[in-house]
N, C-alpha and C positions, 0 to 999 in steps of 0.2 A: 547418578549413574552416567557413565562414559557414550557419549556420542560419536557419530561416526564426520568423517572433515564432509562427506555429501555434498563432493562435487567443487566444495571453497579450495579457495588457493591462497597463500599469502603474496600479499603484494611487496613488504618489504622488510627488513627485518627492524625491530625496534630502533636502535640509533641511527640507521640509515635515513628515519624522519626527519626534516628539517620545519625550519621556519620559512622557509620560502613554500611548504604546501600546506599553509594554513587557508583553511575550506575545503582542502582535500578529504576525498572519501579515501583509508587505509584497510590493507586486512593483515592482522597483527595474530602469532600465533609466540605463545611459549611457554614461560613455567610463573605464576603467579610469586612474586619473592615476598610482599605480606599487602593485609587487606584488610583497612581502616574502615568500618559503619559507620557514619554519622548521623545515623537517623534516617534524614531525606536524600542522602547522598553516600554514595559509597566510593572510596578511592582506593583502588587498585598498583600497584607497580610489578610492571609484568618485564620479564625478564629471557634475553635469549642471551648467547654469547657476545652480541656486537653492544649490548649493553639494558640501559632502561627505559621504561614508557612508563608516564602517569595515565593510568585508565579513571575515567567521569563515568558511573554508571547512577542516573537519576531518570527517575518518572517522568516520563514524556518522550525523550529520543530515545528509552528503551523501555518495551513493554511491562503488563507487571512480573508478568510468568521468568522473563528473563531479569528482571530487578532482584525478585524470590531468590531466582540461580547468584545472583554474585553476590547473594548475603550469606552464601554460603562457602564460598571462596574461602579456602585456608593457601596457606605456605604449600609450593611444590606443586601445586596442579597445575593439569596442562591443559591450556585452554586457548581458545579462537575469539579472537573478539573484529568485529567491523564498525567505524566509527568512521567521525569527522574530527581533521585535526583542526584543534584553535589554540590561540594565544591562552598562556597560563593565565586562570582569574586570581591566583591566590601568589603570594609571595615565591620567586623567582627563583630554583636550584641549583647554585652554583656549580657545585660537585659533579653537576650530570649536564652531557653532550645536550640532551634535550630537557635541560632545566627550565626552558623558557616555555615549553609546547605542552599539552596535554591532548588525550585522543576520546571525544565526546561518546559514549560505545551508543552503538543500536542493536548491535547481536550480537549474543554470548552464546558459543558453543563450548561444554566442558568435557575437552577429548580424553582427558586422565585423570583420576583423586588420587590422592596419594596419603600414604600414611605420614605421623607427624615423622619427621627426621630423626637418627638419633643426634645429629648435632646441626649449629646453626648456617645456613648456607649464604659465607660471607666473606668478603676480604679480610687475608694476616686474620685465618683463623686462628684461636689461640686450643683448639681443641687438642687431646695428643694422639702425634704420630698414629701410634696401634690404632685408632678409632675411624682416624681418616681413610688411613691406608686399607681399613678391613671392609669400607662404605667407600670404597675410591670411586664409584662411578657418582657418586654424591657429591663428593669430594672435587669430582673431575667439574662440576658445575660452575665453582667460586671464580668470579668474573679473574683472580688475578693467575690463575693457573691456566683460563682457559685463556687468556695474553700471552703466558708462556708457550705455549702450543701452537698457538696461531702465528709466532713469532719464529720459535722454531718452522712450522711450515714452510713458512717466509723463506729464512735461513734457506732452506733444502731447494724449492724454486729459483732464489737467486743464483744459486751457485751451478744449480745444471746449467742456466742464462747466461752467465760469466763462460765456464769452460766451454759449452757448444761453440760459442762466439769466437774462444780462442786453438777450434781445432781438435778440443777431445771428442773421443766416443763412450759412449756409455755404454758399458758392455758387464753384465753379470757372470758372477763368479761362485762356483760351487758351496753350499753346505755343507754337503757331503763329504767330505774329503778325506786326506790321509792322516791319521796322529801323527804330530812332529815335539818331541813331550821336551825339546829344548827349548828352553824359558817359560813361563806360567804355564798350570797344569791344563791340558785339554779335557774338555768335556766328551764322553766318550755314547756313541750311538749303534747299540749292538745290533749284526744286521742278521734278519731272519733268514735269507738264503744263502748267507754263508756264517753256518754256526760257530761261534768260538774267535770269530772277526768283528772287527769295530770300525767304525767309523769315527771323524775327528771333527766335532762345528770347527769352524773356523777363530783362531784367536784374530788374523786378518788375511787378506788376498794375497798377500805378499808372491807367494811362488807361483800363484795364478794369473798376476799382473804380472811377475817378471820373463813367464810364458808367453803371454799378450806382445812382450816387445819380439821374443824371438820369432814369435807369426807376424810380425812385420806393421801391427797396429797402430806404433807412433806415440799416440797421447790416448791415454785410460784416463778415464773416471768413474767411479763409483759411490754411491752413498749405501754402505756396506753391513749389512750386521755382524758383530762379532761377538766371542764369546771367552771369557776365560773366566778357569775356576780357582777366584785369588779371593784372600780376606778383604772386606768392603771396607769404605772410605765414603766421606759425604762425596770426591768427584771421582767415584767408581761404580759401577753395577756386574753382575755377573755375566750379564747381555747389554751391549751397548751398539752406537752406531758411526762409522769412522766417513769420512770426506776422504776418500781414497783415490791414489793418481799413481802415473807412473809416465813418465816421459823417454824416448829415445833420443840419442845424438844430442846429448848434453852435458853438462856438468854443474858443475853447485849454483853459481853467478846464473845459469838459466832459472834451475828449478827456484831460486830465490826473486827471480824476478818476477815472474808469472803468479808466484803466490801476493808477493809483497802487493802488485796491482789485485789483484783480487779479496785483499782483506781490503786495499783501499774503498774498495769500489763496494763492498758487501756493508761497512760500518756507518758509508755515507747514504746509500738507500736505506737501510735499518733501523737507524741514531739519529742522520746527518752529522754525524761524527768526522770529521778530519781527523785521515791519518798521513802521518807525515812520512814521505818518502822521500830517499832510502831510509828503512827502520835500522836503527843502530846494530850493529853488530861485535859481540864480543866473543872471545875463544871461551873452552870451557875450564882452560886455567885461570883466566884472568877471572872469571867468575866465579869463582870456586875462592879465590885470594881475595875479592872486594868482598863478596856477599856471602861466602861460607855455602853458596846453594847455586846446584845447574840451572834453577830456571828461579833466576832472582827478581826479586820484585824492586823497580829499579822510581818509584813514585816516592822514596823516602830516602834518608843520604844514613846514616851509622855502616856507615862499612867496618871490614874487619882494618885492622892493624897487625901487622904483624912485627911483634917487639923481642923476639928474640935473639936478635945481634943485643939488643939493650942489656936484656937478663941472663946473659950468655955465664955471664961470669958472678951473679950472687950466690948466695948461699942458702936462698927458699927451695928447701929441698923438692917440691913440686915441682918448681918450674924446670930444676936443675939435672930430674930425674926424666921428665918428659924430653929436656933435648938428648939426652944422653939416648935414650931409646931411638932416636931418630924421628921425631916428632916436633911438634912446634909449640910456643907458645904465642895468642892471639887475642887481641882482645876488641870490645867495641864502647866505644862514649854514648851516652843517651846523653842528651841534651835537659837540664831544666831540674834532673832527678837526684841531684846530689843530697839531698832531704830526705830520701824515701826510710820509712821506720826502717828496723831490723824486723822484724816479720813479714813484711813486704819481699826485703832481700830474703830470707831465708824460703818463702817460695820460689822467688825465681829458683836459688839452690835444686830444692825438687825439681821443680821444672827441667834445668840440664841435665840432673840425673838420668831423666825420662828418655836422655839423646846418648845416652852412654857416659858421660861425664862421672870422676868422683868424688868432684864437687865444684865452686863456683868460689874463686876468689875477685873481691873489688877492693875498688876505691871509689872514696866519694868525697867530694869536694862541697865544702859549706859556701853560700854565697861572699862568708869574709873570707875565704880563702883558707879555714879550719878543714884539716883533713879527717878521717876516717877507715881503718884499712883493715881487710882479714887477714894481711899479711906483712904490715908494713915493720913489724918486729922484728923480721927475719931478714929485712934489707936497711941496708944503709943511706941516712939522709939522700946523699946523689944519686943513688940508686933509683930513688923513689922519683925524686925531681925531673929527671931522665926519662923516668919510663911514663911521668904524667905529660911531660913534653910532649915526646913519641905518640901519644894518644889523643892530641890538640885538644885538651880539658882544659875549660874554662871556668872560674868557681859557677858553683852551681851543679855541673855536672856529674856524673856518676858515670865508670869504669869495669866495666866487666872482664874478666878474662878465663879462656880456658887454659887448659898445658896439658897434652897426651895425644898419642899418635894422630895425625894429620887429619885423618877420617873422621874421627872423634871432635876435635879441634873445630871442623868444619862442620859436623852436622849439627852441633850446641849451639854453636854461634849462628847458625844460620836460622833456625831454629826461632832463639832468643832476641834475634833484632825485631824477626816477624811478632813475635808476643808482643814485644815492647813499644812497638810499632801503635799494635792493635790497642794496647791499654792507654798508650796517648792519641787514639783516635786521628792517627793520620793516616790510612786508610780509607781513600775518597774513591769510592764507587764509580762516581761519575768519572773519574780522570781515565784513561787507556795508554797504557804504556805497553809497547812491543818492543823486544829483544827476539833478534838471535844470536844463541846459543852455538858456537862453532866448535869442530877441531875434537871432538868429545876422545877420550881414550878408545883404542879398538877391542880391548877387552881388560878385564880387571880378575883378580887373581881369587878363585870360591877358595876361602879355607877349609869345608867342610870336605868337597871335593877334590880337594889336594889338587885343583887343575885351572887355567885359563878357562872365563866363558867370555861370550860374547859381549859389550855393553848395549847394544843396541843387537843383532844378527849376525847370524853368522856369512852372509852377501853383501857386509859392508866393505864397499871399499878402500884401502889405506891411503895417506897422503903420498903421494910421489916422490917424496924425499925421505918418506920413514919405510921404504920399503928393505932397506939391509937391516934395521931394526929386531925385523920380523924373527931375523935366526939370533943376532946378539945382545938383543932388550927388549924383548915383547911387550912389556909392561910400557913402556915409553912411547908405542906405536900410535899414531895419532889416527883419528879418521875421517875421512871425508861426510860425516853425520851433521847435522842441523836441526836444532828445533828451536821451534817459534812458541815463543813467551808471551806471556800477558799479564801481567799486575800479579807478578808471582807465579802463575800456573802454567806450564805445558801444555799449549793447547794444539801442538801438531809436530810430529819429527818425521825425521825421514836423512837417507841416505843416497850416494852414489852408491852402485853395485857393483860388485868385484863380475867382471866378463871376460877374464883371462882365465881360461884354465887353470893352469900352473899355481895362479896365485890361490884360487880358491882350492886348491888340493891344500897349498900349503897352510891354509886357513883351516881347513879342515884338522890337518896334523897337530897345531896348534891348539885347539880346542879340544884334542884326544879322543878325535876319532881316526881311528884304520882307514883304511882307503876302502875297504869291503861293507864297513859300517857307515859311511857316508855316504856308500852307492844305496845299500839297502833303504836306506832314508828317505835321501834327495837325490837316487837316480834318475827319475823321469827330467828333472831341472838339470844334473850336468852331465847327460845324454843329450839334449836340446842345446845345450851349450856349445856341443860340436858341431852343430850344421849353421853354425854362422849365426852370432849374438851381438848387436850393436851394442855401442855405450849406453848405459841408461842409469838411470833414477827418478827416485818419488819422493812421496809423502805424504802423512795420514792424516787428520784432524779428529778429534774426540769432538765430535758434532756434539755431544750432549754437554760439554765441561765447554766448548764454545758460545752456545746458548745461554750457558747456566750466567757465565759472566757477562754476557749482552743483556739480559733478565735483571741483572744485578743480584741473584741469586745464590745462598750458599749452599744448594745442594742440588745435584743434578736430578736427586727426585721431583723437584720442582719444575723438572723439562722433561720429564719421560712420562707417560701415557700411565701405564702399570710396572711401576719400579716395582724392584724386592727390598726387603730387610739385609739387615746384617750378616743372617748366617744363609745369606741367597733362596727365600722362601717368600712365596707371595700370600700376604695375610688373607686377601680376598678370593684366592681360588683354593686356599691350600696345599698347594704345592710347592715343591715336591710331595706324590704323595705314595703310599704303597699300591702295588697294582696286583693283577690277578694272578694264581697258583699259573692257572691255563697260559697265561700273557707268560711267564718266566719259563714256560716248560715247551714252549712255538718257539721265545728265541735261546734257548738250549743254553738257557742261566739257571742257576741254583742260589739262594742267598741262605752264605751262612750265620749257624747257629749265634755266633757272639752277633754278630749285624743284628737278626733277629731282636738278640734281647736288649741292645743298646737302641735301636728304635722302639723299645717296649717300657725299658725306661726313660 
């Protein structure tokens, strides 16, 4: 039966024990993690977040009534124990902060029992997903998740400590706000006093921080919640949380300097990690032509090639139909794999396909310098020799190539180096590699919408030399955008903001809104823009895909508290879930009949 704590207090938490208070009297409270009888002796290991205690419960420093009590100890109970700490009697555990100590108990208070678990509560459970996620607050227990969390915490404290330092305010920003349904879909919040009106979470602050500077704020910070309703990814969720900023009287060289110091400063309290300043910087063509990817992972060398002056003139109808369309052909060397079976190669195949590709020709080079080719039929001796030149293949090696428009081209092979990468396990967790990503495009052409959208917003602002672009080659228009890379990932972007009227109308134009449809939108923002708007920009951080990779982590569920699923439903509370006739008929909704039977089946 569960006790009350009556007045005890815990003195410290389990690994905060040292060897230096050996003789000390302790008061130790947490969850029992298992519990060996030996007869005349019962050993305990009691567990809180800061780690583990070996508990001694034997006849003499603990009476018998409470001896009785800890032969009864199972897994998961929450209990109170008072004791003296002493040197281990028995052989030494490495594995644990307090391997060397044990805590002699005199009083066992057992403030919880608990039923057995449905799974076991332990580091790199191997339990699945669904089971964890549906028992998450069990789940939330396992010493390596509650690191994640406590690390993330870390994360959040240091960086309000960095920006207060360097002048920002921390100022919140609505939930509540307006739909703006340009770019990922907004979650929508029907509001009961105004029937037939919604409300929009926020995807992020953006228009609310770029407000902030027009009230004359200076430097914003935020650690934000946002919201978008997009297909999940291991570094995505439906609700996440952004490291939000916005700066006045700046431009790119500022806002990249103030960040650059503060990743420095954040990986070496965190890691002790060095990071090296200035972090390299590349446009987002030159990145796009080396690594096939915006935000490339720069810890591994197979860059693209591009060999189409080479194959300009053979007669591999692939290659020869891909330039003709205006396209490229591209390829990358893997180092060592010139051996690899044909069934090996014929997945990677699939694999490109998965990138749009319609299909995957190589070469491969035997260590005596025996070749191997999907297509080597169809070119001529020096054709071949040429194009393995062009490829710096050495025997041994293996040659991959795509051929078909640019896009295609580039998301295969960017794609395929990462596979290839991963399968020859050069992918070191430990290493930290930052890029920025510059110069990105100001907008890219939707085929489905027959129109210009944005790459990044529509308040990005353009380079200063592509501003005549804007009427005679939009597609070409570069922008003042930036983001920050890390071992492949996107772990923050952000822009300079367009503060000229004129340009942002014509921004507007561009993107194919009317001038009536951009007021109706974003009037409260470029009405505010007329009483006088300094220069500004930001930038956002995905705190949770920040963490995920400091954790060494491959999913940001492993850094969020109560992540969702796939199709954005949380196993453990079940939700989304259906709500009441009365609830739908207060906020002057009706759900229909096909909704109805599609949530019925």
């Amino acid at each position: 039966m569960a006790e009350s704590m009556q007045g005890l207090h815990r003195s410290c938490r389990c690994a905060e024990v040292t060897s230096e208070m050996v003789g000390s009297k302790v008061t130790l409270m947490g969850w029992v993690q298992k519990a060996r009888n030996k007869g005349g002796i019962i050993f305990v290991d009691l567990r809180d977040r800061s780690g583990i205690m070996q508990l001694i419960f034997e006849n003499g420093p603990i009476d018998e009534e409470g001896f009785e009590k800890a032969s009864k100890l199972r897994s998961e109970f929450v209990i109170a124990v008072t004791g003296t700490v002493e040197k281990r009697g028995g052989a030494v555990n490495t594995n644990l902060s307090t391997g060397d100590i044990e805590v002699i108990v005199d009083s066992l208070r057992v403030l919880a029992e608990a039923d057995v678990p449905p799974f076991p509560i332990e580091e790199n459970s191997k339990t699945k997903d669904e089971i964890r996620l549906k028992y998450r607050y069990l789940d939330l227990r396992r010493p390596d998740l509650q690191r994640n969390l406590m690390l993330k915490s870390q994360v959040a404290m240091l960086t309000r400590q960095f920006f207060a330092k360097e002048g920002f305010l921390e100022i919140e920003t609505p939930m509540l706000g307006k739909s703006t349904p340009e770019g990922a879909r907004d979650y929508l919040v029907p509001s009961r006093v105004h029937p037939g009106s919604f409300y929009g979470l926020p995807q992020s602050p953006q228009l609310y921080k770029q407000l902030l500077m027009c009230s004359g704020y200076d430097r914003y910070i935020q650690i934000a919640r946002c919201f978008r309703d997009e297909d999940l990814r291991a570094d995505r969720q439906p609700e996440f949380t952004q490291i939000d900023m916005e700066l006045s009287f700046v431009d790119v060289d500022d806002v990249i300097d103030v960040n650059e110091r503060y990743l420095a400063f954040l990986f070496k309290e965190v890691l002790d990690v060095d990071v090296q300043l200035p972090i390299q910087r590349m446009t987002w063509q030159e990145a796009m032509d080396r690594f096939g990817s915006d935000k490339p992972d720069i810890r591994f060398g197979m860059e693209l090639q591009n060999v189409s002056e080479v194959v300009k003139d053979c007669e591999f109808v692939v290659f020869k139909n891909a330039l003709e369309m205006g396209g490229s052909v591209r390829g990358i060397t893997v180092p060592g794999q010139g051996a690899m079976p044909r069934k090996k190669l014929d997945k990677l195949v699939d694999f490109a396909k998965t990138y749009g590709a319609k299909g995957l020709a190589y070469i491969a080079l035997a260590e005596d310098g025996a070749m191997k080719s999907s297509f080597a039929k169809f070119m001529k001796e020096e054709e071949m020799k040429a194009l393995i030149e062009a490829m710096g293949a050495k025997p041994g090696d293996l040659m991959l190539f795509a051929a078909d428009k640019n896009k295609v081209v580039y998301d295969v092979l960017g794609a395929l180096r990462v596979e290839m990468a991963k399968q020859l396990d050069l992918l070191d967790k430990n290493e930290y590699k930052f890029l920025w990503v510059t110069e990105f495009p100001l907008l890219e052409w939707d085929e489905e919408a027959n129109r210009f959208t944005a790459m990044h917003h529509p308040f990005t602002m353009l380079m200063d030399e592509d501003l005549e672009l804007l009427d005679t080659d939009p597609g070409k228009v570069r922008a003042k955008a930036y983001d920050i890379v890390l071992n492949g990932n996107e772990i923050g972007g952000g822009s300079v903001r367009i503060h000229q009227n004129h340009i942002q109308e014509k921004m507007f134009e561009k993107l194919g809104f009317t001038k009536e449809a951009a007021y109706e939108q974003f009037g409260f923002l470029l009405n505010a823009f007329k009483y006088g708007v300094p220069p500004h920009a930001g930038l956002a951080y995905g705190l949770d895909r920040l963490v995920m990779l400091m954790a060494k982590v491959d999913s940001i569920r492993d850094v969020i508290a109560f992540p969702k699923v796939k199709d954005a439903s949380c196993l453990m509370t079940q939700s989304p879930s259906v709500v009441s006739e009365a609830q739908l008929e207060e906020l002057g909704l009706d759900i229909s009949a096909a909704q109805t039977e599609a949530e019925e089946e």
